[in-house]
N, C-alpha and C positions, 0 to 999 in steps of 0.2 A: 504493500500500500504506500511503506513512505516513498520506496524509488518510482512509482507511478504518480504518484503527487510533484517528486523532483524534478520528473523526464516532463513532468506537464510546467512546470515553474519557467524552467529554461527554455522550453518551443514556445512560449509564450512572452520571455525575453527576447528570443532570439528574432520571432516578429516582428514585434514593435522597434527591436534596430534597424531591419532591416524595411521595415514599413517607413522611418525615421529618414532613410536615408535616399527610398525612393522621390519621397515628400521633396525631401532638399534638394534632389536634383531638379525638381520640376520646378521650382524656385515658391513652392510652397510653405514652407519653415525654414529658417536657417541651419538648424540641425541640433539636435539636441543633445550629442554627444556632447562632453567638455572639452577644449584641447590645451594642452599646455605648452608654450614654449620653452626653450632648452634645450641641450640635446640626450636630458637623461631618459627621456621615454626610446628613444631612437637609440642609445646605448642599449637598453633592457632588452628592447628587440634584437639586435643585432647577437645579443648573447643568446636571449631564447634558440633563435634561429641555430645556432650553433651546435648550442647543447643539445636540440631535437635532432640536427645531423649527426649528433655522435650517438648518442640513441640509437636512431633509426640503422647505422651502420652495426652496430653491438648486437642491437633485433636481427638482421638479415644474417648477419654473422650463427648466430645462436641458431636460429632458423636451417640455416645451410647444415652446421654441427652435429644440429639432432640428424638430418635425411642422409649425410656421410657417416657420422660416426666419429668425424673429427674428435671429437672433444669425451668421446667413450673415455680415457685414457686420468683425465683429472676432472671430470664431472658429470654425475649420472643423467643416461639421458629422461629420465623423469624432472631433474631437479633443471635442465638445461632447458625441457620444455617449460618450467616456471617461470625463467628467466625470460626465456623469449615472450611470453605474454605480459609479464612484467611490464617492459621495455617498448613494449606495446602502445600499453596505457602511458607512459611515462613520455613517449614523442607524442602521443596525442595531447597531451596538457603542454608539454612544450610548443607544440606546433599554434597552439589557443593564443598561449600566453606570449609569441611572437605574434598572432596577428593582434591581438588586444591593445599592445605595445603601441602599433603603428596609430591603431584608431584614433590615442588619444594625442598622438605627437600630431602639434602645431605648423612645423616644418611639411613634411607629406605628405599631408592629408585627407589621408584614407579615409572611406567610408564602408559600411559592410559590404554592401555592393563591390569594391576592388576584393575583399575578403574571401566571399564565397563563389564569385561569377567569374567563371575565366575570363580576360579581356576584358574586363569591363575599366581594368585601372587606365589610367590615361600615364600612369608614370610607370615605362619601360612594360608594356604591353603583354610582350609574348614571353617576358622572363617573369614577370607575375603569374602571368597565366599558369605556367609550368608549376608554380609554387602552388599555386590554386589547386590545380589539377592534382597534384604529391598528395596534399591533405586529405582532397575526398577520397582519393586509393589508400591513405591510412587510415581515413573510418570505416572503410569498408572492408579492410583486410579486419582491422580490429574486431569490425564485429562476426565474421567470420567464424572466430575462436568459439562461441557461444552458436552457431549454427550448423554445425561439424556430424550432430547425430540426426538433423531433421534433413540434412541434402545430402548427407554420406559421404564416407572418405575421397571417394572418385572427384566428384564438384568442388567439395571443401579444399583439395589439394587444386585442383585449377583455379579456381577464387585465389588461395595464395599464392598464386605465381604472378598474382599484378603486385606483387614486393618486387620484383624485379623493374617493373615498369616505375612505380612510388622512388626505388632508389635512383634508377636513371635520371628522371625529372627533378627530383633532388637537386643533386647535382648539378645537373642543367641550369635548374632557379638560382643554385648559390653562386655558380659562375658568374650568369651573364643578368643577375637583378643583387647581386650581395655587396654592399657598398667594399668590402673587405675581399673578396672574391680573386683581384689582382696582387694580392699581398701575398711574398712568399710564405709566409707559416699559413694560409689558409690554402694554396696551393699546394701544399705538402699537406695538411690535412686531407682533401680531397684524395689528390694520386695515393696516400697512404688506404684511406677505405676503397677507393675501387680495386687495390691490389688485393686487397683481403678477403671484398667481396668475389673477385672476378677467381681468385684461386680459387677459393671453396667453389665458388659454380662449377669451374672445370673439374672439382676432385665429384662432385655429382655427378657431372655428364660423365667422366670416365667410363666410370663400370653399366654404365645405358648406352653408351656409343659401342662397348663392347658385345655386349646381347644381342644389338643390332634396333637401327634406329626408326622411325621413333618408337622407344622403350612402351610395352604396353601397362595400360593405366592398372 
């Protein structure tokens, strides 16, 4: 009852932002977000954003670990599938709490509309969008985890293979929309997760390229 009360609290927030926002583009309210100048909203974001990419690489990492067996060796893979839902939930609040960031920075000026609508931001368009796009494949992987026995392993395992696509995009967003994105230490963060992730992919595909391709479900 209280999580059905909650989930009704927040679509009922999440409305009226986003009704809020349609309003202001039409030049019917100003907008009723608050914004603040500075650049510490813009800071917080840029860190959100980060820590959800190390997240999210940790998840896919964990992910890959349990279907090789990588990680049989110093963590049970029961205790590594905790992990990877964990981590789950953990870029989903991160990935919130970098757009929340932006909403309320004065500079920016996001609205929920840049938030949840590919394209719709007018700052840096198609590197948004890609951001945009990451997030809705991390809710929906997310929820995934809780849909497993009602679509069955076969689906539920094709459903998570849009973590491959969520981390590409990624990526993509933090390159060409992450104000930090040309700095060498976050260049080296980046080529550091795709190495990590792109091994473990191949240590997957190995022993299914050897069976003979494509490996049946």
């Amino acid at each position: 009852m209280r999580k059905a009360v909650a989930i009704g609290v927040i679509a009922a927030l999440v409305a009226l932002v986003l009704a809020d926002a349609l309003a202001a583009r039409a030049g019917v309210v100003a907008g009723a977000i608050p914004r603040t100048d500075g650049p510490w909203l813009w800071v917080a974001s840029r860190a959100a954003a980060v820590a959800a990419f190390v997240a999210l690489t940790f998840e896919v990492a964990f992910g890959l670990a349990v279907s090789t067996g990588a990680g049989d060796g110093w963590v049970g893979r029961a205790r590594a599938v905790d992990i990877h839902g964990w981590l789950s939930t953990v870029t989903l609040v991160l990935i919130a709490g970098h757009a929340l960031a932006l909403l309320g920075d004065g500079a920016v000026r996001f609205d929920a509309l840049d938030a949840v609508v590919p394209f719709a931001a007018r700052y840096r368009p198609v590197a948004v969008a890609a951001g945009v796009l990451a997030a809705w494949l991390a809710v929906a992987v997310h929820l995934s985890f809780g849909l497993r026995k009602r679509i069955g392993p076969r689906w539920w395992r094709r459903l998570h293979h849009a973590t491959f696509a969520l981390f590409a995009l990624a990526v993509a967003h933090g390159l060409a929309a992450g104000s930090d994105g040309d700095r060498p230490w976050m260049r080296g963060l980046y080529l550091g997760a795709v190495a990590l992730v792109g091994g473990l992919t191949l240590a997957r595909l190995a022993p299914l390229m050897k069976r003979g391709w494509p490996a049946r479900p």
